[in-house]
N, C-alpha and C positions, 0 to 999 in steps of 0.2 A: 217390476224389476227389483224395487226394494223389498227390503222385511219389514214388519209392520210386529212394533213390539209394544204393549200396552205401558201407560204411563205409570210409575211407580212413586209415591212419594213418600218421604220418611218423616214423621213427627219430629222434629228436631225440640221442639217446646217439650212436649210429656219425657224423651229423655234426658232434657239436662234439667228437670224438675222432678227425680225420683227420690221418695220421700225418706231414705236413708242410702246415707254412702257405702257401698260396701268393695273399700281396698282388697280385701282377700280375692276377688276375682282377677285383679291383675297379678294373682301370684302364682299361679300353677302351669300356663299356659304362654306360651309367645304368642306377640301381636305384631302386626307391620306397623311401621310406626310412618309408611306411606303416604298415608291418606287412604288406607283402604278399606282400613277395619271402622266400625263405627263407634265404637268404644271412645274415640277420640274424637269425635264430631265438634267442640268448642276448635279443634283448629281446623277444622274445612274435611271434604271428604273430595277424593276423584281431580278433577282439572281443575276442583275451586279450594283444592287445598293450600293452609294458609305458609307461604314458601320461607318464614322466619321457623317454623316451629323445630327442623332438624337440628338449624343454627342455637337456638334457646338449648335444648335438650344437650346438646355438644358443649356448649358455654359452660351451662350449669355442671357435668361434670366433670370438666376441665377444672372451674374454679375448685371444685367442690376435693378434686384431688393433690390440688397446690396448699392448700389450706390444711389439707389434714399430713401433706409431707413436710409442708416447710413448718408444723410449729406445736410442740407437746401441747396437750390440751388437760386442765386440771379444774376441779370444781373453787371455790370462792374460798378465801381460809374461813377457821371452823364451822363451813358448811358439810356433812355428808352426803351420801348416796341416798340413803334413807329420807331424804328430805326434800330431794325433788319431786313436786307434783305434776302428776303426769296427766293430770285431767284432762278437760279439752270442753273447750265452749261450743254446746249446739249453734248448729247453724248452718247457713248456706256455705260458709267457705270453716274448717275446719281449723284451729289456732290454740294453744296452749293457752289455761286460765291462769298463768303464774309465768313469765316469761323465762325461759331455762339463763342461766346464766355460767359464766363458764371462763377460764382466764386463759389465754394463747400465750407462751411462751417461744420465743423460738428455739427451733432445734439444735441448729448448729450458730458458730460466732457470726457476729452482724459484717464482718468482712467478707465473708465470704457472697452474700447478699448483693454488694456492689453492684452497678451496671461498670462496665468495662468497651469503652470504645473501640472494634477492631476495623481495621481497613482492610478493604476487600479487595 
């Protein structure tokens, strides 16, 4: 009565252990960000995907766009452009060898900022 489908199993170990990182593959091509592609495997694949990672992904550009509207961003005084190191320490997780630094100003006047109690 049923199908009878051979067991399949994926190395989960050899791919999140490849021995260089290479970002340029997530650039040319869309991915589901599902749980279907395996590219993504550290957050789960299929029915065992992990149900924070949409909510992470959503947060972090939320923040990531309050940040860059509510506040001018300007390097350190007499610091330049020319002087940031852009290097980056090998390794399993990937990190600037010079931490960037960087001073937030806000955009617009700090009134406007307020919270404001409305009744509903």
């Amino acid at each position: 009565m049923g199908v009878d489908r051979p067991i399949q199993y994926v190395n989960v170990w050899a791919i999140s252990r490849e021995p260089a990182f290479r970002p340029e593959r997530f650039l040319e091509e869309d991915f589901d960000m599902k749980g279907r592609d395996f590219r993504l495997l550290p957050f789960g694949v299929g029915r065992r995907v992990f149900p924070g990672a949409q909510l992470g992904i959503n947060f972090v550009a939320f923040m990531l766009g309050h940040l860059l509207h509510h506040c001018h961003w300007a390097l350190p005084i007499g610091m330049t452009a020319e002087e940031i190191d852009v290097r980056e320490n090998p390794g399993q997780v990937t990190y600037m060898r010079t931490p960037l630094q960087s001073v937030p100003t806000p955009r617009l006047p700090a009134d406007l900022y307020k919270r404001v109690a409305v009744d509903i």
